[in-house]
C-alpha positions, 0 to 999 in steps of 0.5 A, spaced: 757 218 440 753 223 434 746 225 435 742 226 430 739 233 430 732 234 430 729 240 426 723 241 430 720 247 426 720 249 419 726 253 417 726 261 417 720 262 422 720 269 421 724 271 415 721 273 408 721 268 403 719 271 395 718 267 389 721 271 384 721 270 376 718 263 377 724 262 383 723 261 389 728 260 395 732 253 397 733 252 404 736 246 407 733 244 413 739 244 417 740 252 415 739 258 420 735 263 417 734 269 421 727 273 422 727 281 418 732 276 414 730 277 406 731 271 401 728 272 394 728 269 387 732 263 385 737 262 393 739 256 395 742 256 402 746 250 404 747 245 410 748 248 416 749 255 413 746 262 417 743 268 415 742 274 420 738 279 422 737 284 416 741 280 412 738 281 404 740 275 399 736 277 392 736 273 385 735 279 380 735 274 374 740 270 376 742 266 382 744 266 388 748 259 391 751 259 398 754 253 400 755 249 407 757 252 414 757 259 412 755 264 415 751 271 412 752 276 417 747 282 420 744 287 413 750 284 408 747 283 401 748 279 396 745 279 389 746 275 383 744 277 376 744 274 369 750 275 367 753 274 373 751 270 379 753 270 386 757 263 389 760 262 395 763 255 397 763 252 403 766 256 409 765 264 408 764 268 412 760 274 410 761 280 414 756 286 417 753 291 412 758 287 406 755 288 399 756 282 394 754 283 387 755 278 381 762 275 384 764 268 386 768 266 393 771 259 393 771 256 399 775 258 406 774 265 404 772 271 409 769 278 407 770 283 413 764 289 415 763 293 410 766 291 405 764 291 397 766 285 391 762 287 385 760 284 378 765 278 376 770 278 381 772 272 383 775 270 391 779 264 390 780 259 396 783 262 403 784 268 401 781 275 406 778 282 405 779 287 409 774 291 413 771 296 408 775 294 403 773 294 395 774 288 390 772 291 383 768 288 378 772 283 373 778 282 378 781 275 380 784 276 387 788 270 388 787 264 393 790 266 400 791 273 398 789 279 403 786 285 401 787 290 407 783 294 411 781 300 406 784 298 399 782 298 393 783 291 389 782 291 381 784 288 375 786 281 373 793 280 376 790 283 380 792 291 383 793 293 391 793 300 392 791 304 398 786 308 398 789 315 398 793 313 391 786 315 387 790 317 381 793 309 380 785 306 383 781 310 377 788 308 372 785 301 373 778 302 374 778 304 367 778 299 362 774 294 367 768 297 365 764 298 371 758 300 367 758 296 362 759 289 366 753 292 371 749 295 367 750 293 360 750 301 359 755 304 355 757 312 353 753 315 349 753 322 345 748 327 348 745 323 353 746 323 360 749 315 362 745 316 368 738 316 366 739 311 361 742 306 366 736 308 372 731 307 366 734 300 365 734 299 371 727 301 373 725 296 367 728 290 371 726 292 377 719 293 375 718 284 374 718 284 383 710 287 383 709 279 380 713 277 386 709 272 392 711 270 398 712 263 399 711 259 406 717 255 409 714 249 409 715 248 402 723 252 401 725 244 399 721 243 394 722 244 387 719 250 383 714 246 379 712 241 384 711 248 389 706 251 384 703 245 382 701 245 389 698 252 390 
């Protein structure tokens, strides 16, 4: 015999809530979210999913999709952005102090503490990546693959190597642009790369002094149907 839940209180008592560029976050009434847990912008959470304490899940231009029964755990962070969105099917496991930006995870899927999968990668189903591991930007990491505790994993097939072995880590690093693909910055002569990335950057960043709270009453509702009331 089933019952049915009954959710007593809104959900994420506690937890921050931002509108972001005319987003607000989703939360399916089933969800946890933790208080000191932080969504902002264009996040949708589905059923029965938790994010923890700490936990930042931020649309930065573009959104951020967690599916059903996952579980964000302490201070990871997600962040999407425009040209690169986060997605995680159903049944990840997103471990402590893990950092996901831009990059998919289908289904069945773990990323272990302190981990770090970056713009373009993609996670297939079943596959496993190790504690403080890294998963570069534009790699494919096949289903049911494992990459190890510690290991770099780059390009598309992709390459596993030990982080010790830094000389065959930046011969793939190379040509997948890591600059280009997060930041949409390119070298150029006679004039530091770094400052042109932090301006960029900073610009971007600039639109969150815009930004509103938005109260978990109204986390299910449509972003119009949400302003027209307030």
């Amino acid at each position: 015999m089933t019952f049915p839940e009954d959710y007593l209180h809104p959900v994420g008592r506690g937890a921050v809530f931002i509108e972001h560029q005319h987003r607000h976050p989703r939360v399916d009434k089933s969800a946890y979210i933790a208080p000191t847990a932080v969504l902002c912008g264009d996040v949708t959470v589905g059923p029965h999913s938790r994010v923890l304490f700490g936990a930042v899940l931020t649309a930065e231009g573009g959104p951020v999709e967690i599916g059903a029964h996952c579980v964000i755990m302490e201070h990871a962070v997600l962040r999407g952005s425009l040209r690169h969105p986060v997605r995680l099917g159903d049944h990840v496991l997103v471990g402590p102090h893990a950092h996901l930006s831009g990059c998919v995870m289908e289904g069945n899927a773990r990323v272990a503490t302190g981990a770090m999968l970056y713009n373009g990668a993609r996670i297939g189903s079943g596959a496993d990546v190790g504690f403080g591991a890294v998963v570069h930007v534009n790699t494919v990491v096949p289903p049911g693959t494992t990459v190890p505790i510690g290991w770099f994993a780059g390009g598309d097939p992709v390459r596993l190597i030990p982080p010790q072995q830094w000389d065959r880590i930046a011969a793939v690093m190379e040509p997948l642009d890591y600059r280009g693909t997060v930041f949409g910055v390119t070298e150029a002569p006679g004039e530091p790369v770094m400052a042109r990335i932090a301006q960029r950057y900073a610009r971007a960043l600039a639109l969150h002094r815009y930004d509103e709270n938005v109260t978990p009453e109204l986390l299910g509702e449509p972003d119009d149907e949400r302003r027209d009331r307030v």
